[in-house]
C-alpha positions, 0 to 999 in steps of 0.5 A, a space after each residue: 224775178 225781173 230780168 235787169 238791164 244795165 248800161 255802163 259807160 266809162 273809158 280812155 283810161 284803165 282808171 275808168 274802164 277797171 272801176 266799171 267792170 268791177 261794178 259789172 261783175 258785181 252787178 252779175 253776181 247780183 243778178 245772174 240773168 242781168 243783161 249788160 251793155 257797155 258803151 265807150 269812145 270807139 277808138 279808146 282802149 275800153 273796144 278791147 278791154 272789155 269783150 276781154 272781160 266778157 261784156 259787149 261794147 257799143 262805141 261812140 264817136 266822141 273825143 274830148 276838148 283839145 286845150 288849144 284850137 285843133 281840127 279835133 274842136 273843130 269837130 267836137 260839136 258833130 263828134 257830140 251830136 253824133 254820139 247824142 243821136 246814137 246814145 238816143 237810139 242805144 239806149 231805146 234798142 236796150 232799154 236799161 233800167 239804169 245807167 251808170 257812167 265811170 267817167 271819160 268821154 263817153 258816159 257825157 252823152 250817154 247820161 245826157 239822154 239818160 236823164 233826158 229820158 227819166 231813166 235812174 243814172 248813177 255817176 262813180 267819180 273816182 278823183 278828188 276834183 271832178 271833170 267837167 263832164 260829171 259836175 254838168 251830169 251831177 244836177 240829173 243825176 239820182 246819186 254820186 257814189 264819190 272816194 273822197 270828202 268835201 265834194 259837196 263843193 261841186 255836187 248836190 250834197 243830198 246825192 253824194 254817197 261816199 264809197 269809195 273807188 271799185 278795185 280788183 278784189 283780188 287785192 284784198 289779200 296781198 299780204 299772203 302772196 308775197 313768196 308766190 309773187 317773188 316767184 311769179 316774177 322771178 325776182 331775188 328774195 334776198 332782195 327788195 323790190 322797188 316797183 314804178 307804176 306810170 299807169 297803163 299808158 305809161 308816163 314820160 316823166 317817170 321813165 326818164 326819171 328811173 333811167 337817170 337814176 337806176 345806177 343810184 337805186 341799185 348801187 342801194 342792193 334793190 331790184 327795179 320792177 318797172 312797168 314803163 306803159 305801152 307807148 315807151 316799152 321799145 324805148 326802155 326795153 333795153 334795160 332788161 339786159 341789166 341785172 336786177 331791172 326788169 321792164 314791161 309794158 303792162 302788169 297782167 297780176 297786179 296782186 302779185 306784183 303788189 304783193 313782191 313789192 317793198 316800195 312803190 313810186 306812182 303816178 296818182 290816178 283815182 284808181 293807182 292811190 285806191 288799190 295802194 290804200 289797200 295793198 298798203 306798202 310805203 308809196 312815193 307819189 309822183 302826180 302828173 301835173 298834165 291833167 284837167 284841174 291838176 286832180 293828181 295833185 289833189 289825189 296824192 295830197 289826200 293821202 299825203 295830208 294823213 300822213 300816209 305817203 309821201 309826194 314829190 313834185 315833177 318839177 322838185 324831182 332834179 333836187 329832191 328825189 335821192 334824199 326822199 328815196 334815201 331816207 324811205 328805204 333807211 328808216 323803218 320806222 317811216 315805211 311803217 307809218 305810212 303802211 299803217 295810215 295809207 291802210 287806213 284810208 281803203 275802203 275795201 267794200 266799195 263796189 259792193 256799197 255802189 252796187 247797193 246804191 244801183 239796186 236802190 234806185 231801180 227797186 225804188 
């Protein structure tokens, strides 16, 4: 049997690296003799993640346009041609079969030289509205694997394959978990859970937004397990010392904190609404309206429109957050609902029908 080669390139946040390792692991199990190569931006958080999960990782020199003028744009075109020059020369060293980009900085010139080279290259666009880096990528493109309808607006519709966002499989079966999540974490069973997730950075916003309002949210007999990211842990580590609140910077068993959990409040990054579709508990959507094309907006709102969360915006959060949340944990008949058809939007197979799209182009 041939020995495949794969490169993956995607990265800057855990929504693009996690997906490409999904595809990785499911590649091997595939392939068990499969070379694979990851390639990112060398000062992003994917040079570590990665080797953790047991895969080699070249990094590019390659950042993204700032939106005002700064000495980073300045830059960008060296940064580009940099990374062109060195993709050209990974990719001749390696010499994939196939080549496919999650997203981030550094998938642009990787399939950039890709497609110039005639090598099969598969684009996995994980939000509702495209960046700019894949709706350039799309025209060379084989095939984009898509998690949501109608983007044929921005890609050729005969190389759109909807499958959905790869996520942790071990998330698939939460449900049976919940007393060892409780555990897990030490959390009261008598009680229930809230848990805030601002994604693995963290989001200013939502921290400020539970700090206001803790007293609110345990004067309503429910424990807070908060995950406030990295760059705010020093901040709100404080309130570890109050009862009922803990605060941590990153979640190392997100299926049995899922699991514990009664309610989430969420940012809406690609891949924070794919695992919730699947873990299926009642979901407050908080987007975050700082990023390229409002996309988390857009996210939320393709959950939200089939009735299957609920969205607040940042700017309504000061008038409408204490009724929303009120009136969530007070009416069961609501939570189910939006159990029931946020459960119905997953696509649990996901990285099993990307990897099927990969093996189709190589063995054709």
């Amino acid at each position: 049997m041939k020995n495949y080669k794969f490169i993956l390139s995607g990265g800057g946040t855990g929504g693009h690296i996690y997906p490409a390792i999904a595809i990785a692991n499911e590649l091997k199990s595939h392939f068990p003799d499969a070379e694979i190569l990851f390639v990112g931006a060398q000062d992003k958080m994917e040079m570590q993640k990665v080797p953790q999960a047991g895969y080699k990782i070249e990094g590019l020199w390659i950042a993204g346009l700032q939106r005002k003028l700064t000495l980073q744009n300045l830059m960008f075109p060296f940064k580009l041609l940099s990374s062109l020059w060195k993709s050209k020369k990974i990719i001749k060293n390696f010499q994939p079969d196939a080549v496919i980009g999650t997203g981030g900085f550094a998938s642009g010139p990787l399939l950039q030289v890709a497609n110039s080279l005639n090598i099969p290259t598969v684009i996995q666009e994980q939000n509702s509205y495209p960046g700019i880096t894949n709706k350039l990528l799309s025209k060379k493109a084989n095939s984009i694997c898509v998690a949501y309808d109608n983007l044929d607006r921005f890609f050729p519709k005969n190389k759109i394959v909807l499958t959905g966002n790869p996520v942790r499989q071990d998330l698939l079966d939460v449900d049976s978990k919940k007393y060892e999540g409780i555990t897990y974490f030490n959390l009261d069973a008598s009680k229930k859970t809230l848990l805030v997730l601002g994604g693995s950075l963290g989001a200013r916003r939502l921290n400020r937004l539970i700090e206001k309002e803790l007293d609110f949210l345990l004067a309503n007999d429910i424990q807070v397990f908060w995950q406030c990211g990295k760059l705010y842990f020093d901040e709100y580590q404080i309130y570890n010392k109050r009862t009922d609140v803990q605060v941590v910077a990153f979640i190392d068993r997100m299926d049995l904190i899922y699991a514990a959990s009664d309610f989430v409040i969420s940012r809406a990054g690609a891949s924070s609404v794919s695992e919730l579709c699947l873990v299926g508990k009642p979901t407050i959507f908080i987007p975050s309206p700082n990023v390229a094309e409002d996309h988390q907006t857009k996210n939320a709102n393709a959950i939200v429109d089939k009735k299957g969360a609920i969205l607040i915006k940042e700017s309504e959060l000061d008038e409408k957050f204490e009724t929303t949340f009120s009136n969530l944990i007070s009416n069961e008949n609501l939570q189910k609902e939006l159990s029931k058809n946020i459960k119905m939007l997953a696509k649990p197979n996901a990285t099993k029908d990307i990897v099927a799209e990969i093996i189709k182009l190589i063995k054709s």
